[in-house]
C-alpha positions as CSV (number, residue, x, y, z in Angstrom):
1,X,103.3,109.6,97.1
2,X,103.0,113.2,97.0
3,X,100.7,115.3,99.0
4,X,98.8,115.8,95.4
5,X,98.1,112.3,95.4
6,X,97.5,111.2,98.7
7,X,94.5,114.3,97.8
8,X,93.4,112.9,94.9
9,X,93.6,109.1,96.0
10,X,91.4,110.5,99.3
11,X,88.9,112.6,96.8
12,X,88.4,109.6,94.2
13,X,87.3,107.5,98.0
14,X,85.2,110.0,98.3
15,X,83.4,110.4,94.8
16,X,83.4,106.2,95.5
17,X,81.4,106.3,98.8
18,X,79.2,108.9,97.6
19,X,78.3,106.7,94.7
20,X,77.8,103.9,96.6
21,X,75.2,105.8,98.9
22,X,73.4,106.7,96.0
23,X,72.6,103.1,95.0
24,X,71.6,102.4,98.6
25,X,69.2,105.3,98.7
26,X,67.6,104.1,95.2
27,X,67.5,100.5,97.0
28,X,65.8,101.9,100.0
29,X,63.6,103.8,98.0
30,X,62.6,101.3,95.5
31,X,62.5,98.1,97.9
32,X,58.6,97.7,97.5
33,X,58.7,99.1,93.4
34,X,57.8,95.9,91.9
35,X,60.2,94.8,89.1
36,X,62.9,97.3,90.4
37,X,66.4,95.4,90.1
38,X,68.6,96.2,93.5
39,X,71.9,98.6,92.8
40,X,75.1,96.9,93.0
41,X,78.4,98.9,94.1
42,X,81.7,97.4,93.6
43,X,85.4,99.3,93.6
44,X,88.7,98.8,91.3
45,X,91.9,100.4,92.3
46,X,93.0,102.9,89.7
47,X,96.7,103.9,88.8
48,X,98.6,105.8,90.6
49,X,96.1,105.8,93.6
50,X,92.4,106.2,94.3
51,X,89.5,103.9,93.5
52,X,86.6,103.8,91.4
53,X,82.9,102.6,92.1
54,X,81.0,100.7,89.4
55,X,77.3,100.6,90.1
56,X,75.7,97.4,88.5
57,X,72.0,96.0,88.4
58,X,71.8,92.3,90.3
59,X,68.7,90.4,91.0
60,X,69.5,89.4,94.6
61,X,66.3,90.8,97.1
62,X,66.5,93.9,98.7
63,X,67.4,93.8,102.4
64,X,66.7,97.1,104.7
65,X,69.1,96.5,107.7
66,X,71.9,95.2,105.4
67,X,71.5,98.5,103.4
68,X,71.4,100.7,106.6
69,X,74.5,98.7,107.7
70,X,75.9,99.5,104.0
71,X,75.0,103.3,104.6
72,X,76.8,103.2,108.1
73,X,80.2,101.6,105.9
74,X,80.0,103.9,103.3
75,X,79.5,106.9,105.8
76,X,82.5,106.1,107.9
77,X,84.7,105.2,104.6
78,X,83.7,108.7,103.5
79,X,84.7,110.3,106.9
80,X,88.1,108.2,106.7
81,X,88.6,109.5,103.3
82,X,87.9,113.5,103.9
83,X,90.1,113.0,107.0
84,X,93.2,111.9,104.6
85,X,92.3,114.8,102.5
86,X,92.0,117.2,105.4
87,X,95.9,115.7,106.8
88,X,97.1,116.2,103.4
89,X,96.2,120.0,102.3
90,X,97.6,120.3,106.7
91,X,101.2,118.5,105.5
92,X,101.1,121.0,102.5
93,X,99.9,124.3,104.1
94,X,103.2,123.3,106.9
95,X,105.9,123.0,104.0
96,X,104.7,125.7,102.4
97,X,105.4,127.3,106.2
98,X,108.5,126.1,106.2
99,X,109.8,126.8,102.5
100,X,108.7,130.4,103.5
101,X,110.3,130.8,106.6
């Protein structure tokens, strides 16, 4: 995989997780709403690398401390995922060191 990729796969993580905490925060925010129907996030790998987050309407009940524990996931995977992209544009910035010198 090239270093493009291993940004892109880390960057479409990203856009993931930060999808995924958007449909916790309307869960949180909604939980008392009456006929609100809880957000749903689930991820497909995509070709040649990455993922993508799908979020779906269910009709299971709102829970706060599994959605804080879902926010804690998704922050970590986010910080997992920028610390790929940061390693990446570091492997490129040294070959481009290299080629130069």
């Amino acid at each position: 995989m090239s270093i493009s990729g291993i940004a892109s796969t880390a960057f479409s993580g990203m856009r993931a997780q930060t999808a995924r905490v958007g449909a916790i925060a309307s869960n949180i925010a909604n939980s008392s709403t009456s006929g609100f129907a809880k957000l749903s996030t689930s991820f497909t790998s995509v070709e040649p690398g990455g993922v993508q987050a799908s979020v779906n309407q269910t009709d299971s009940d709102i829970d706060p401390a599994t959605e804080l524990t879902d926010l804690i996931e998704a922050e970590q995977s986010y910080k997992a995922n920028a610390v790929v992209f940061e390693t990446g544009a570091d492997m490129w910035e040294m070959l481009m060191s290299i080629k130069r010198d």
